[in-house]
N, C-alpha and C positions, 0 to 999 in steps of 0.2 A: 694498360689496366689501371684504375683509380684503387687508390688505397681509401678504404674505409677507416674509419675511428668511434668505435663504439663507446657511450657511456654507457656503463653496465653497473650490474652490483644491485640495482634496484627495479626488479631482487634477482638475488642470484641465481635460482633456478630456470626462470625464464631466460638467462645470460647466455648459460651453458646450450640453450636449443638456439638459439640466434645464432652462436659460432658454430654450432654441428652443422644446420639448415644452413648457411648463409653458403660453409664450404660443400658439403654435399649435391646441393643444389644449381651449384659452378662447377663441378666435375662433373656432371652430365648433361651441362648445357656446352660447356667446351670439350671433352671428349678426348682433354689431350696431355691426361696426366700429370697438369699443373695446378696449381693452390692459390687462392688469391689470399693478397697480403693485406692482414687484419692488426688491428691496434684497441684492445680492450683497457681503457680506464675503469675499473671496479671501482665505484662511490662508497661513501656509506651511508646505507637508505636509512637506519634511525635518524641520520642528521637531517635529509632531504623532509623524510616526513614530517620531523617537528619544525623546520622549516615552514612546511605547507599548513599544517595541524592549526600553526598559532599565525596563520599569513601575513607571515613574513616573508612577501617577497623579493623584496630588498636580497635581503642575506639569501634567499634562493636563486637568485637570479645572479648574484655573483659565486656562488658556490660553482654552479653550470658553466659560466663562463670561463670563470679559472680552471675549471677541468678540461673544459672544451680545449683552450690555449694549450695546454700539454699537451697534446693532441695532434694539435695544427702544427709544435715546434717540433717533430720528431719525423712531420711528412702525411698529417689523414690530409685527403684532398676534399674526402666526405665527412659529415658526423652524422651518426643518427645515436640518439637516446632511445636506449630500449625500455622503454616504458613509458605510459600515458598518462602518469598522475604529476609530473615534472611539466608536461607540455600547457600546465594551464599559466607560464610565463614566457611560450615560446618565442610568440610578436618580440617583446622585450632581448631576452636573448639573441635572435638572430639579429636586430638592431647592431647589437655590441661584440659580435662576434665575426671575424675576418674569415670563415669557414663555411662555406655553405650546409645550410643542415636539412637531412631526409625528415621531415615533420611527420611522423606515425599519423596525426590527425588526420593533415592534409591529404595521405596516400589514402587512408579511411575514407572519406569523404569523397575522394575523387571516384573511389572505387564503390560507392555506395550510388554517384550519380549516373554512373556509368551502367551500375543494373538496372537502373529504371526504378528507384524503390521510393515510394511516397512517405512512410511513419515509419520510422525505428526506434526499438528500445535500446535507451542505452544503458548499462553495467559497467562495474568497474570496483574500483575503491570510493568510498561516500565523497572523498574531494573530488575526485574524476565526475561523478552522477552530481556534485552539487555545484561546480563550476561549470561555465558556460562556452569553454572553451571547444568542443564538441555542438553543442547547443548551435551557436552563433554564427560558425562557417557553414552547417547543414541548414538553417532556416535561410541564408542569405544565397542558397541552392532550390526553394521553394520545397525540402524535406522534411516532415515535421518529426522532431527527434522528443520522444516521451522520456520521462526518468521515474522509477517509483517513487513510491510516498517515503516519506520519513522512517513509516517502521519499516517497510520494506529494504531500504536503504541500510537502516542498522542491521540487518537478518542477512542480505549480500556483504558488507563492509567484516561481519561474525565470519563470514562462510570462508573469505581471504584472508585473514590473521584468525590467530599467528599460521593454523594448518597447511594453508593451501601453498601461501607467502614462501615455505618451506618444505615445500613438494610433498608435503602432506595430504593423502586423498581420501576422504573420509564418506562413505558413500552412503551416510543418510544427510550427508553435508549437499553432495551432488543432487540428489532427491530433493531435497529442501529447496536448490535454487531454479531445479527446471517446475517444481510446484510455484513458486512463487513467481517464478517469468511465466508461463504459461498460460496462469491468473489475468497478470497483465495486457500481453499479446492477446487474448481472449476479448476481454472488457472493453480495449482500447483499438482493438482490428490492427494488426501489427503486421508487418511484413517484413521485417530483419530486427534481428538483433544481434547489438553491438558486444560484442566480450571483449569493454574496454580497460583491461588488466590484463597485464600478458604472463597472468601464473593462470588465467580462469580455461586457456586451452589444455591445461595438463587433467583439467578435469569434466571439460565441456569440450564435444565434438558438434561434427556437423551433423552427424543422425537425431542427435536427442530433442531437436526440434523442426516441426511440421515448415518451420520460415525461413530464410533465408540467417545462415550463420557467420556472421561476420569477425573474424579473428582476426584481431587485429595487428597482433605479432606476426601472421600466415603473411597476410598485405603489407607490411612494412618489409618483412625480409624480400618480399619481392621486389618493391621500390628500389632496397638496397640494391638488390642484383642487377637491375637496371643499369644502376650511376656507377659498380664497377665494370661493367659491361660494355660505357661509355654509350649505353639505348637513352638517349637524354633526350 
């Protein structure tokens, strides 16, 4: 069995479903009363996002790394960072890192080509929708990946801080954002959307829209279970 090494903490409520799902989800695929063995670095996401905010990648990209190395020095065989607004340094990072890492993008991505899906919306935090880091592995898949406008982007970016960020669920906060995607998927002819912030499943499911619902927390823990599972 691979050991995983989680960077977590950013943020912490999405952390806590990654370690319930991750174990839960191995005790009924193995069926034999064992636990797989997990390694949680908790960050601290004010630092990451002013980090991001002011892009500064430099100092973000060794922040990861130096975390990631504690990590490596204790036994993860895996890493994966729970969260997709980090991953717009990931190229960089895995360069400089002796650990292989489960890329949340990349499992996105793979699993978006795998449905057959032409135009996705993507969501998230305004650095997530205003980097290309999403963008640039789906178009180089021939998927064309839309991101709202400006204000749209500020009215999603309102909807995740500080409430949601902190398992806050505010439910003309949820209205406001299936109004505002639905707009879009409408206008634009949409076939998935991307929930690329992994606090937006605490308040967005797979019913609340007519398209194809892509969680991307749901898809990464899966990847996870994969690479302890040793399904590589």
């Amino acid at each position: 069995m691979k050991v995983i090494g989680i960077i977590g903490g950013i943020g912490p409520e999405s952390t806590v479903i990654y370690y319930k799902r991750i174990i839960n989800e191995y005790r009924k695929i193995k069926n034999d009363e064992n636990y797989p063995q997990l390694y949680i670095n908790s960050i601290n996401m004010t630092q990451m996002l002013k980090y991001v905010s002011n892009n500064d990648n430099e100092k973000l990209i060794n922040l990861l790394v130096n975390e990631i190395e504690k990590l490596r020095l204790i036994g993860a065989d895996y890493i994966a960072i729970a969260s997709n607004t980090p991953h717009c340094v990931i190229n960089e990072v895995v360069e400089k890192v002796k650990t292989p890492i489960i890329s949340i993008v990349e499992e996105t991505c793979k699993y978006i080509k795998n449905k057959n899906l032409k135009k996705v919306l993507l969501t998230g935090t305004i650095f997530t929708m205003e980097k290309n880091f999403y963008k640039k592995p789906l178009e180089n898949v021939n998927i064309e990946c839309i991101v709202p406008d400006d204000n749209e982007k500020r009215i999603i970016q309102n909807i995740i801080f500080p409430n949601l960020e902190n398992g806050i669920i505010v439910e003309k906060d949820r209205q406001l954002f299936k109004d505002v995607c639905n707009k879009i998927i409408r206008d634009k002819k949409i076939d998935g959307i991307i929930l690329g912030c992994t606090e937006l499943p605490l308040m967005i499911n797979e019913n609340d829209f007519d398209i194809n619902v892509l969680d991307t927390m749901e898809i990464h823990i899966k990847g996870i279970l994969e690479k302890i599972l040793g399904n590589l």
